[in-house]
VOGUGU-751688 format. One record per residue (C-alpha): residue number from 1; residue in one letter; x, y, z. Coordinates in steps of 0.5 Angstrom, whole numbers, plus 2048, in hexadecimal, padded with zeros to 3 digits. Layout:
residues N
DODO | num | residuo | u | v | w
DODO | NUM | a | X | Y | Z
...
//
This chain:
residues 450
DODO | num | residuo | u | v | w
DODO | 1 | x | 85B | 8F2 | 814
DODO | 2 | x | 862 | 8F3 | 811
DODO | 3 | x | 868 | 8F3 | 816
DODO | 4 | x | 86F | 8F7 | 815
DODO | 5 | x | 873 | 8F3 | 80F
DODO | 6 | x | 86C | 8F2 | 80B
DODO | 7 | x | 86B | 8EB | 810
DODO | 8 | x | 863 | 8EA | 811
DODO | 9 | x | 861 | 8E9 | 818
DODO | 10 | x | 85D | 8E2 | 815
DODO | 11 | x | 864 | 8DF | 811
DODO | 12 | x | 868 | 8DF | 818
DODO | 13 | x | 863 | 8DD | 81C
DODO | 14 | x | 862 | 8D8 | 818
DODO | 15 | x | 86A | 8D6 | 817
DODO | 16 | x | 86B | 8D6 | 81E
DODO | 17 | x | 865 | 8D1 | 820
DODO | 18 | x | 869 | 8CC | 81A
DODO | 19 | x | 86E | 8CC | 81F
DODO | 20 | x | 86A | 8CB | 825
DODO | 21 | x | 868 | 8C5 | 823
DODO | 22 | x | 86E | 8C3 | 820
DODO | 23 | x | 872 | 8C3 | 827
DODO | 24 | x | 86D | 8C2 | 82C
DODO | 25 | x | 86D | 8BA | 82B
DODO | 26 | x | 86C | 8B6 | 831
DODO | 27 | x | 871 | 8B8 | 837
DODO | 28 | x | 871 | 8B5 | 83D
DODO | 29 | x | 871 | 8B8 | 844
DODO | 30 | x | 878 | 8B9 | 848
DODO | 31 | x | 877 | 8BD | 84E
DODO | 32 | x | 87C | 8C3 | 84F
DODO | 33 | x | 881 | 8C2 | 854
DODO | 34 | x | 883 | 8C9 | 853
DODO | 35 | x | 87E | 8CE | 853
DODO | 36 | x | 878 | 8CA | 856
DODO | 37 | x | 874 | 8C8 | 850
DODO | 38 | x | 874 | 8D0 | 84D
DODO | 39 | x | 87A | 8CF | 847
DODO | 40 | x | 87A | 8D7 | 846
DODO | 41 | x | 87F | 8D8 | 840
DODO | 42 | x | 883 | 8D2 | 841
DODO | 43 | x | 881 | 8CE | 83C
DODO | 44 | x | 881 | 8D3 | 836
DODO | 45 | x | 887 | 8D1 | 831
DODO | 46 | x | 88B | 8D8 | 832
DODO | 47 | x | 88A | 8DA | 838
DODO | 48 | x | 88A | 8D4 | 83C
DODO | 49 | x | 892 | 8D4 | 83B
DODO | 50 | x | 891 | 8DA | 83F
DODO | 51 | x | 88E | 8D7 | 844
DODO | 52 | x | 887 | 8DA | 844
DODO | 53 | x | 88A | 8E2 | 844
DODO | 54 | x | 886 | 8E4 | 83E
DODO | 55 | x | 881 | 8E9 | 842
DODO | 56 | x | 885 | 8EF | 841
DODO | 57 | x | 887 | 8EE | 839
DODO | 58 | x | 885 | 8E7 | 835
DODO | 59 | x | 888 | 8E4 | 830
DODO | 60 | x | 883 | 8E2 | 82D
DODO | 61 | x | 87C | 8E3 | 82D
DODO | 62 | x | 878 | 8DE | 831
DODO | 63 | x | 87C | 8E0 | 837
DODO | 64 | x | 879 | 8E7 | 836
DODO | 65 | x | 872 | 8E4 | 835
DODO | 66 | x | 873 | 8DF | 83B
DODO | 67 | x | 877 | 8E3 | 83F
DODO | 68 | x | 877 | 8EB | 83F
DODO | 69 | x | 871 | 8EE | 83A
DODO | 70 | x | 875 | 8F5 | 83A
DODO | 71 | x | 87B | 8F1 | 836
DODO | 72 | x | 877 | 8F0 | 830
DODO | 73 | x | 878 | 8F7 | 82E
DODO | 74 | x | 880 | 8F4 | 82C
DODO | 75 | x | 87E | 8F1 | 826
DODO | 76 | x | 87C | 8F6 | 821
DODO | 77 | x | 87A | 8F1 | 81B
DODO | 78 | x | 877 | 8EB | 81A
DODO | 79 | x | 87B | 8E5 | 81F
DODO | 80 | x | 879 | 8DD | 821
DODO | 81 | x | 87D | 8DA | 824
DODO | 82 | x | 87C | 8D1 | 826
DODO | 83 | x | 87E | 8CD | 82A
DODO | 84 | x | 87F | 8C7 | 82E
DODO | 85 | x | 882 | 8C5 | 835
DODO | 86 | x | 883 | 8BD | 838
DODO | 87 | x | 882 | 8BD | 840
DODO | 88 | x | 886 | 8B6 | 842
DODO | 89 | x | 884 | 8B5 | 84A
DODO | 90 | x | 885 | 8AF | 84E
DODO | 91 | x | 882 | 8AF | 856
DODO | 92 | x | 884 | 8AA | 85B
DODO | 93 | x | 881 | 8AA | 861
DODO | 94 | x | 883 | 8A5 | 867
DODO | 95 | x | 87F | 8A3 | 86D
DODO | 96 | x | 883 | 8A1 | 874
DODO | 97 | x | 87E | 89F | 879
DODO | 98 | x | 87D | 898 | 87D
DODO | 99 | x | 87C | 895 | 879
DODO | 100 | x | 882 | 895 | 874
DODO | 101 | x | 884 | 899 | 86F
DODO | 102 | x | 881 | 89A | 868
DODO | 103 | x | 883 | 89F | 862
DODO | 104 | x | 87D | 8A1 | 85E
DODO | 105 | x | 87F | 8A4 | 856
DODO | 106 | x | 87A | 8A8 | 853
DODO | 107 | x | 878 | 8A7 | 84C
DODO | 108 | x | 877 | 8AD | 84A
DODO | 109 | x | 87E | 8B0 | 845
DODO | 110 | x | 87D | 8B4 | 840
DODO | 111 | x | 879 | 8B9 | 83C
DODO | 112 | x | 879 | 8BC | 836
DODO | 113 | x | 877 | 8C4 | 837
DODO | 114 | x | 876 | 8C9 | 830
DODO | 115 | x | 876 | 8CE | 830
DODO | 116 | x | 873 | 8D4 | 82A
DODO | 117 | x | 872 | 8DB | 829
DODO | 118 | x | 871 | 8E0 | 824
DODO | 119 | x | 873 | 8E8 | 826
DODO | 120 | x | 870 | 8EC | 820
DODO | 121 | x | 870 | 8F5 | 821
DODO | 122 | x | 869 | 8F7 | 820
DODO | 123 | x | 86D | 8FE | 81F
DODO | 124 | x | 873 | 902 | 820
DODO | 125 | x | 871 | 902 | 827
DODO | 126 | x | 86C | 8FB | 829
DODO | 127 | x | 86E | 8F4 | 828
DODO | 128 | x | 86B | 8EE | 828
DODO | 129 | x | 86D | 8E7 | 82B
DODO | 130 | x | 869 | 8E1 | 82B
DODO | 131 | x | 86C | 8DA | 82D
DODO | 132 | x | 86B | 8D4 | 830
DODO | 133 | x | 86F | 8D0 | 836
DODO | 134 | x | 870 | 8CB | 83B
DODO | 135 | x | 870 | 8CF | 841
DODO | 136 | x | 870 | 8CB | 847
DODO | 137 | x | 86F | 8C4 | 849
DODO | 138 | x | 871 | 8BD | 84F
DODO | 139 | x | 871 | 8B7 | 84F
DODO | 140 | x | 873 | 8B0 | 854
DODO | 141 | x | 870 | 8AA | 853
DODO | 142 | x | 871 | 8A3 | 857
DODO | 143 | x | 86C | 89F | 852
DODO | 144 | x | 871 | 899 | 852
DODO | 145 | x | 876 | 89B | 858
DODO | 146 | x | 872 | 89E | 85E
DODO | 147 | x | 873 | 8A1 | 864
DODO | 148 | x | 874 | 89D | 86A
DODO | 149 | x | 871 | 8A0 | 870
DODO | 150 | x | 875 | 89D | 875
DODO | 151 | x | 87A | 89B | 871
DODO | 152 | x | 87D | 894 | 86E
DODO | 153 | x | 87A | 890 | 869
DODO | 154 | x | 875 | 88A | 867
DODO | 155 | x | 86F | 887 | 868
DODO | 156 | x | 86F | 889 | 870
DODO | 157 | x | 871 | 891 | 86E
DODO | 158 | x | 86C | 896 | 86F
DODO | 159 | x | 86D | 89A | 868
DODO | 160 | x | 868 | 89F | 864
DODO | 161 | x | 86A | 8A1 | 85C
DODO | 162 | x | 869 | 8A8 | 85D
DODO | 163 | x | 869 | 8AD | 857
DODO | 164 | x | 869 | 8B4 | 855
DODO | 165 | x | 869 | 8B7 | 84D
DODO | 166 | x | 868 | 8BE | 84B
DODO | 167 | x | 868 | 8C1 | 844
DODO | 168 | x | 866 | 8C8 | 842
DODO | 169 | x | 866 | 8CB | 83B
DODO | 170 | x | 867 | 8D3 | 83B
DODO | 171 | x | 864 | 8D7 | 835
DODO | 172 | x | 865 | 8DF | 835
DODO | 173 | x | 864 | 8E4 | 832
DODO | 174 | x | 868 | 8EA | 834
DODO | 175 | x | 869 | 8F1 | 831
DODO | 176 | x | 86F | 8F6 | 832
DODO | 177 | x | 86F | 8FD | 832
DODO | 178 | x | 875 | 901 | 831
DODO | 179 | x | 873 | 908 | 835
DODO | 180 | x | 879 | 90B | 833
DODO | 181 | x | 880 | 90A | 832
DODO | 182 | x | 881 | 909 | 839
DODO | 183 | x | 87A | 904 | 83C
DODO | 184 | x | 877 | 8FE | 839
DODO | 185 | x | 871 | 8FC | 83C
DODO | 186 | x | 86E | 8F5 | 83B
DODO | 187 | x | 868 | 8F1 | 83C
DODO | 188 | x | 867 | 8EA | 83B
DODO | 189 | x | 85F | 8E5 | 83C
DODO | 190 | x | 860 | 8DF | 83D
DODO | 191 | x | 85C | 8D8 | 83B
DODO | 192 | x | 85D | 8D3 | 83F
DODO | 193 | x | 85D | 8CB | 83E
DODO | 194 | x | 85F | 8C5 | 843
DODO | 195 | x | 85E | 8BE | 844
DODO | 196 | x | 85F | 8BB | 84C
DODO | 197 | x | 85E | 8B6 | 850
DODO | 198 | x | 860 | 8B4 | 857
DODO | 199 | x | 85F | 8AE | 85B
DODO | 200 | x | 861 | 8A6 | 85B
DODO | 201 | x | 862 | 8A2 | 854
DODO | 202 | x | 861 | 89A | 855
DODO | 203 | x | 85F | 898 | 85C
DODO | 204 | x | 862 | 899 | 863
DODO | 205 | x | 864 | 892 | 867
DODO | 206 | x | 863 | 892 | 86F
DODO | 207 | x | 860 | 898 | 871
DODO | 208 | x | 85C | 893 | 876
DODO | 209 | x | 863 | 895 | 87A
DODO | 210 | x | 861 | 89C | 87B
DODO | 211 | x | 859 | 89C | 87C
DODO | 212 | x | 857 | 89C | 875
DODO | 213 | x | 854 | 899 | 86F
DODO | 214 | x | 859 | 897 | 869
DODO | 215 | x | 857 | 89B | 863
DODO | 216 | x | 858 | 89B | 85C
DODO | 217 | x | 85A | 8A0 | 857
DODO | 218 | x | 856 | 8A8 | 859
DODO | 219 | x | 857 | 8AD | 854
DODO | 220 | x | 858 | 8AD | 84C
DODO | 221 | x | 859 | 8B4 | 847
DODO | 222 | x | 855 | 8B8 | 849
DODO | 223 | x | 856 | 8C0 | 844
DODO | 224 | x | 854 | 8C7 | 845
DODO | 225 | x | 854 | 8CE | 841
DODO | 226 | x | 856 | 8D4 | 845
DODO | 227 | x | 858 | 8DC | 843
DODO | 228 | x | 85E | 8DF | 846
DODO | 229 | x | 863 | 8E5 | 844
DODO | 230 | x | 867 | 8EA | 845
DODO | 231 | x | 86B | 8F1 | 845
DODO | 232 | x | 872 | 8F3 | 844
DODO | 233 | x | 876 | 8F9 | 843
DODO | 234 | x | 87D | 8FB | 841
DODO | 235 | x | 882 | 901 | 841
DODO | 236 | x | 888 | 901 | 83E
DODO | 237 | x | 88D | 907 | 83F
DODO | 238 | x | 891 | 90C | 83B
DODO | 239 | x | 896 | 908 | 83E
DODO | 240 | x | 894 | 900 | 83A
DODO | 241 | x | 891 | 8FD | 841
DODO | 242 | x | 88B | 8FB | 841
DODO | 243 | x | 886 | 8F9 | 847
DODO | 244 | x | 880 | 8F6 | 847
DODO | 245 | x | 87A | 8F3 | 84B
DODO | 246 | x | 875 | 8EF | 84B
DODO | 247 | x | 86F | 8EC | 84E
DODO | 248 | x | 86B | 8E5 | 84C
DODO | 249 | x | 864 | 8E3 | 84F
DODO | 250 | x | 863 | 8DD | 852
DODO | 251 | x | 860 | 8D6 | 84D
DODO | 252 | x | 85A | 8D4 | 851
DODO | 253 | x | 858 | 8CD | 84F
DODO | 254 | x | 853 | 8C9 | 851
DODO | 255 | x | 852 | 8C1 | 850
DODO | 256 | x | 84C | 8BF | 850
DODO | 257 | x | 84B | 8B7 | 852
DODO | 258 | x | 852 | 8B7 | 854
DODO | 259 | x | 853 | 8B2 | 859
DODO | 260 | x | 84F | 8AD | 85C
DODO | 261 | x | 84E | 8AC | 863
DODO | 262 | x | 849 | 8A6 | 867
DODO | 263 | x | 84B | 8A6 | 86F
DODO | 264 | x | 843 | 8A5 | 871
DODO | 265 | x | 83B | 8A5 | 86D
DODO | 266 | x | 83B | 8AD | 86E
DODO | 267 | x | 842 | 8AD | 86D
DODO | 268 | x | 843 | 8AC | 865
DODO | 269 | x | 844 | 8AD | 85E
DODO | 270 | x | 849 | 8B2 | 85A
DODO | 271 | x | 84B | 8B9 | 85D
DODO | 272 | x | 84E | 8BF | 859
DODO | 273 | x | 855 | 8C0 | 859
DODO | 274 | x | 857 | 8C8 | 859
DODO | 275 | x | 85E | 8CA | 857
DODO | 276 | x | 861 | 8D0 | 855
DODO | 277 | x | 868 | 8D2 | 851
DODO | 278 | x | 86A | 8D8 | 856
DODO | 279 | x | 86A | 8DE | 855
DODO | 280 | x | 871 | 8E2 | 853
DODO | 281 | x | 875 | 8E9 | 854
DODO | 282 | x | 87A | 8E9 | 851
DODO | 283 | x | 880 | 8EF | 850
DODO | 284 | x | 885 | 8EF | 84B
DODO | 285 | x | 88C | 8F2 | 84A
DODO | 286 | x | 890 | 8F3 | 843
DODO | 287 | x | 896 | 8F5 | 840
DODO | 288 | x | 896 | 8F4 | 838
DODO | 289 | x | 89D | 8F6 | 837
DODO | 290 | x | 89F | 8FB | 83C
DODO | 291 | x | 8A2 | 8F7 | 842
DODO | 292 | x | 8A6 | 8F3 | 83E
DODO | 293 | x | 8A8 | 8F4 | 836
DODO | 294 | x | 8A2 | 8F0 | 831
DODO | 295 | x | 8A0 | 8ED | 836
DODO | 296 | x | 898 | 8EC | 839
DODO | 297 | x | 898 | 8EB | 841
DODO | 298 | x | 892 | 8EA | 843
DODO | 299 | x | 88F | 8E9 | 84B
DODO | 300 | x | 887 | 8E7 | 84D
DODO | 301 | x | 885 | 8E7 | 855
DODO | 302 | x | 87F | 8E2 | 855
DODO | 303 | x | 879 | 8E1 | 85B
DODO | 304 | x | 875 | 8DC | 85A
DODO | 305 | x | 86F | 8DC | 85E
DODO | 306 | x | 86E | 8D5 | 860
DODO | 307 | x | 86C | 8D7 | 867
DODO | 308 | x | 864 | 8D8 | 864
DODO | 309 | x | 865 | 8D4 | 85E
DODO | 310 | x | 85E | 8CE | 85F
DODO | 311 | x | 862 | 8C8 | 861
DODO | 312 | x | 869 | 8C8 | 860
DODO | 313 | x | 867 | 8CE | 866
DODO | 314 | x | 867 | 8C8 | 86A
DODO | 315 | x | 86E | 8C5 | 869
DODO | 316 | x | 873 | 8CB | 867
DODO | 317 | x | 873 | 8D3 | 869
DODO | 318 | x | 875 | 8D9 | 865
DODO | 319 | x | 87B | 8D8 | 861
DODO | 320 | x | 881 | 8DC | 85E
DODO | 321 | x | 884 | 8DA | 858
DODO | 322 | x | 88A | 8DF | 855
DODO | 323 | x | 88D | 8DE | 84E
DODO | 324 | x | 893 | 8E1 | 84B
DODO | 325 | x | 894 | 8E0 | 844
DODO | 326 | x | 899 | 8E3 | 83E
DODO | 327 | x | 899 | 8E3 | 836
DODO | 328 | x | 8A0 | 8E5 | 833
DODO | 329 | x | 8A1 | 8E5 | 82B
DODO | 330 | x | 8A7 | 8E9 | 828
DODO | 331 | x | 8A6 | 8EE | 822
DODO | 332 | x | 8A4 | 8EB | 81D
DODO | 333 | x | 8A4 | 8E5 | 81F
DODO | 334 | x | 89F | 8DE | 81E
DODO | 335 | x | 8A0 | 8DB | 824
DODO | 336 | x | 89D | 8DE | 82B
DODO | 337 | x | 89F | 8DA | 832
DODO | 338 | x | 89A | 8DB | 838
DODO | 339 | x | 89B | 8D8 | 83F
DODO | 340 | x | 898 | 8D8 | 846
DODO | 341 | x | 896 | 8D6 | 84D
DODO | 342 | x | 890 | 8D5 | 851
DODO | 343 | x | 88E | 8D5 | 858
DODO | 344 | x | 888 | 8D4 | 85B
DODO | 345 | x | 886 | 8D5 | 863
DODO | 346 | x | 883 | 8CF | 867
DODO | 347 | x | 87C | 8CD | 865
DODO | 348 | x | 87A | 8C9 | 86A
DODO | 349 | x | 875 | 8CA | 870
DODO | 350 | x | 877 | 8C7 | 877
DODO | 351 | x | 870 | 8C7 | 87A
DODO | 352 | x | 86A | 8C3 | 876
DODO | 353 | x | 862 | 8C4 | 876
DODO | 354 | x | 85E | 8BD | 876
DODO | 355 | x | 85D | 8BD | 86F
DODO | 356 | x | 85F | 8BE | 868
DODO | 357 | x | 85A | 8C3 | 863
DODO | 358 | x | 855 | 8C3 | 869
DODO | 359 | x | 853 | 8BC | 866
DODO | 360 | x | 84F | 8B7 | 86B
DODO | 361 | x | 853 | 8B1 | 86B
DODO | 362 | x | 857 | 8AD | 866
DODO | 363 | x | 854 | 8A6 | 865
DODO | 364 | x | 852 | 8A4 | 86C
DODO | 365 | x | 857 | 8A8 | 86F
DODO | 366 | x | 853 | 8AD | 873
DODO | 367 | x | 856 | 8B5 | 872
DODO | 368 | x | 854 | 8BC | 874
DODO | 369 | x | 84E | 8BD | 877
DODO | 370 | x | 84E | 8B4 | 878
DODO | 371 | x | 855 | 8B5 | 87A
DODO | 372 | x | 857 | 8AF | 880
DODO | 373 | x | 85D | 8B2 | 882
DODO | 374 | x | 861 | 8B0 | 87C
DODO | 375 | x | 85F | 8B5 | 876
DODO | 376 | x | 866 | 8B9 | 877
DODO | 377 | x | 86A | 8B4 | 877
DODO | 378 | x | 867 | 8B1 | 871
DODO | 379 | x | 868 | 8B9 | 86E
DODO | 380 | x | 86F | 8B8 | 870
DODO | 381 | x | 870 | 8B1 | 86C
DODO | 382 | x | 86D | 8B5 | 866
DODO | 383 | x | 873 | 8BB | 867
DODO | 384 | x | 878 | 8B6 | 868
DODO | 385 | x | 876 | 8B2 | 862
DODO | 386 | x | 871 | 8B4 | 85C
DODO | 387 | x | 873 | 8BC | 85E
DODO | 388 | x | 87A | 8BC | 85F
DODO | 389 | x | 87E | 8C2 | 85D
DODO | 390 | x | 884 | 8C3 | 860
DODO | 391 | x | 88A | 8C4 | 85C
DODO | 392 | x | 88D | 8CC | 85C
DODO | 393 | x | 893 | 8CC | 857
DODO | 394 | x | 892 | 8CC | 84F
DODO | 395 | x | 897 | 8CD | 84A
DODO | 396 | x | 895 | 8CF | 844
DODO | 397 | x | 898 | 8D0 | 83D
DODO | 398 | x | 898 | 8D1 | 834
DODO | 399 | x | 899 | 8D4 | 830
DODO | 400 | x | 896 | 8D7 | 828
DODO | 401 | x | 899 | 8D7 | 821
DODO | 402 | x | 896 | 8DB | 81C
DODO | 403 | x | 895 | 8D7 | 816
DODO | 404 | x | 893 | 8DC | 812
DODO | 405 | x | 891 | 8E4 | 812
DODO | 406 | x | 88A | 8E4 | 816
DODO | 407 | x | 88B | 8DC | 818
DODO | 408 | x | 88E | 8DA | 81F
DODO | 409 | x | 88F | 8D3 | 822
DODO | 410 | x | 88F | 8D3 | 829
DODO | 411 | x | 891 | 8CD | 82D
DODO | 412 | x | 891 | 8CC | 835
DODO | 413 | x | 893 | 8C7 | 83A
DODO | 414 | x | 891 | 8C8 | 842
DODO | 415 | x | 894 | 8C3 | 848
DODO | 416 | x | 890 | 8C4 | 84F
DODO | 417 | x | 894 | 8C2 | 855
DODO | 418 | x | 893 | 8BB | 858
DODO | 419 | x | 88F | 8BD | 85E
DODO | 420 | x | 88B | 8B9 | 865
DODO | 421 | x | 885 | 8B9 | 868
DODO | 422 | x | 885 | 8B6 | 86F
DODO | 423 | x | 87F | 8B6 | 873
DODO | 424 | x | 87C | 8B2 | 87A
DODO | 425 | x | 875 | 8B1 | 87A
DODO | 426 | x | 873 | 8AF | 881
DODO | 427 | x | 86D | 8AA | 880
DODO | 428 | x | 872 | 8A5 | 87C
DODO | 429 | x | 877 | 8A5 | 880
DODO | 430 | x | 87B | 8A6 | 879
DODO | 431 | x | 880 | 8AA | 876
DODO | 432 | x | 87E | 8AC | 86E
DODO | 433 | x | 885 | 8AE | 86A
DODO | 434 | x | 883 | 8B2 | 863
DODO | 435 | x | 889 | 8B3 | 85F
DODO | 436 | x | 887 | 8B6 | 858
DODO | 437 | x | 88C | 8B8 | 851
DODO | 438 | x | 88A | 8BC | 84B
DODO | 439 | x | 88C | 8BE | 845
DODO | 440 | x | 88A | 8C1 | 83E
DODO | 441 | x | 88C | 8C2 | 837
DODO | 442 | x | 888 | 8C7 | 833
DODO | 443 | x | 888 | 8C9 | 82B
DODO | 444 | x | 885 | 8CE | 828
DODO | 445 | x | 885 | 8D3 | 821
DODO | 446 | x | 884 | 8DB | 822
DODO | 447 | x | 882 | 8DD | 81A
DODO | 448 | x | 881 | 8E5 | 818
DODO | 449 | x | 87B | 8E5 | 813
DODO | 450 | x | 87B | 8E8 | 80E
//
């Protein structure tokens, strides 16, 4: 099959799978303090200076295969763009209780996210896209400084060396199709690749206190496939603006033999922790050059349904999250500056069921149906300390420099706003504090081929 520009559908696929395999490497996880643990489009090279805004009119073509399906009707000949972004996290939780205090830090610092894809017009009016991301993950771990659960520290300290990672690899495969000058509409269908783990790492110490055995470590990488997709839609007026919406169904992960529970001879073995990336409905505005001279100014209105999502359900609610984003490049000028700013609603529930992904127990912790009286408290310990997303406020920048026609390299930085989380849980007696920072780095090269 012959693509527009003389291309074959089998030499492209096959230029953009070397380039999957050349960026996916071996990342660790980071959790995403921001926006929970779904990135949107903050981690792509161009419109990760801009804050994620790219739903309306990308810059490059992973955010159209990503974000919004109908964009990909922008990019009327053969376009890759590739790119890299570095997270940087740091997470300290303090525990004030009765017995001292203890600050915990999280090992878990960084990640490494590619990101790939490939825009290739099928037809004067169809475009394929084909990419490759990381779409979401989280990650705390206390392996070697656990948490104590009345606070202080020692030999005498009642501690547990919780964890929590995920990290899901995205492959789309969108089309565009431009119905008139006016409308594009868009489909995406996604594949779906995760590995998680939830539990204890290394072994408790005087549990005794509590009622409870001490336990050693009770989950390792469990993975799944899952399908998802999406629909987009956009319309750009006489008048250069352009409005845009979106709607992304939910991931839904099951990982078998996840976690690993003994509270009793009926009561035992590994169990399944489902987990889903929420579903989304996003609404986009945008000016390319009509509000302010050679100037792009895009804004994006985000509900993120983790209310229904397996899991996280049980320690966040529905989120909110507005980006605002600009590009401007002179005439004829190399140089394009972007900028934005992010911010996103309280996640946080305030009421807790009795158990995290409707798991049974955690080591010889009896939770859900088991449930002793205790099981909220330890779901509000895990919202304060392996899923904690509290910070509100991101700044973001960067900027693109054409190297040469058809070859722009595009860089980015963002800054999210020292931010805490304090919560008392009742049945220790102790005052958890999380504060956690992040930040990134991305870098990415968009080419026309020719």
């Amino acid at each position: 099959m012959k693509l527009k520009n003389g291309r074959s559908l089998l030499s492209c696929i096959a230029y953009l799978g070397i380039g999957m395999l050349g960026a996916t490497g071996s990342p660790s996880t980071v959790h995403a303090v921001n926006l929970g643990v779904d990135f949107n489009l903050t981690a792509k090279p161009a419109a990760g200076g801009m804050a994620g805004a790219a739903y309306t009119t990308p810059r490059e073509v992973t955010a159209a295969i990503f974000g919004n399906p109908a964009t990909l009707t922008l990019f009327d000949q053969n376009e890759t763009s590739m790119g890299s972004t570095f997270m940087g996290l740091s997470l300290d939780v303090c525990q004030d209780g009765m017995a001292g205090v203890n600050c915990s830090q999280s090992a878990t610092d960084s990640l490494l996210a590619p990101d790939i894809g490939m825009a290739m017009p099928v037809s004067s009016n169809l475009v394929l896209g084909i990419g490759i991301e990381i779409d979401a993950g989280l990650g705390a771990e206390y392996r070697t400084d656990p948490i104590s659960l009345f606070g202080g520290s020692g030999a005498t300290a009642v501690t547990i060396p919780l964890t929590a990672q995920l990290m899901s690899f995205n492959t789309n495969f969108a089309l565009g199709y431009e119905v008139n000058q006016r409308w594009s509409l868009g489909i995406a269908a996604t594949v779906g690749y995760a590995q998680a783990h939830l539990g204890t790492v290394g072994p408790t110490q005087n549990l005794a206190l509590l009622g409870f055995d001490d336990f050693g470590g009770t989950t390792s990488p469990a993975q799944d496939i899952a399908l998802s997709g999406s629909l987009g839609a956009v319309y750009r007026s006489p008048q250069g603006l352009a409005v845009s919406a979106v709607l992304k169904l939910p991931m839904k992960y099951t990982f078998e033999d996840a976690v690993y529970y003994d509270i009793g001879p009926s009561s035992q073995g590994f169990q399944a922790l489902p987990l889903s990336v929420p579903a989304e409905v996003i609404v986009g505005v945008a000016s390319d050059g009509g509000l302010i001279s050679n100037t792009l100014v895009e804004m994006d209105l985000i509900w993120k349904g983790y209310g229904s999502a397996a899991t996280l359900e049980d320690v966040w609610k529905d989120q909110w999250v507005l980006s605002l984003g600009f590009e401007h490049r002179a005439p004829e000028s190399k140089w394009a500056w972007r900028g934005g700013a992010i911010y996103m609603s309280d996640l946080f529930r305030t009421t807790f069921p009795n158990t995290l992904g409707g798991l049974g127990g955690l080591g010889s912790i009896p939770l859900g149906e088991n449930d002793v009286g205790i099981g909220s408290d330890f779901v509000k310990l895990a919202q304060v300390t392996i899923l904690p997303s509290a910070s509100k406020y991101t700044l973001t920048g960067g900027f693109g420099y054409r190297l040469s026609p058809g070859l722009e390299l595009n860089l980015n930085g963002q800054w999210s706003f020292d931010a805490s989380l304090v919560s008392n849980v009742g049945s220790f007696g102790t005052q958890y504090t999380a504060d956690g920072q992040i930040w990134q780095i991305g870098i990415g090269l968009s080419m026309k081929l020719r």
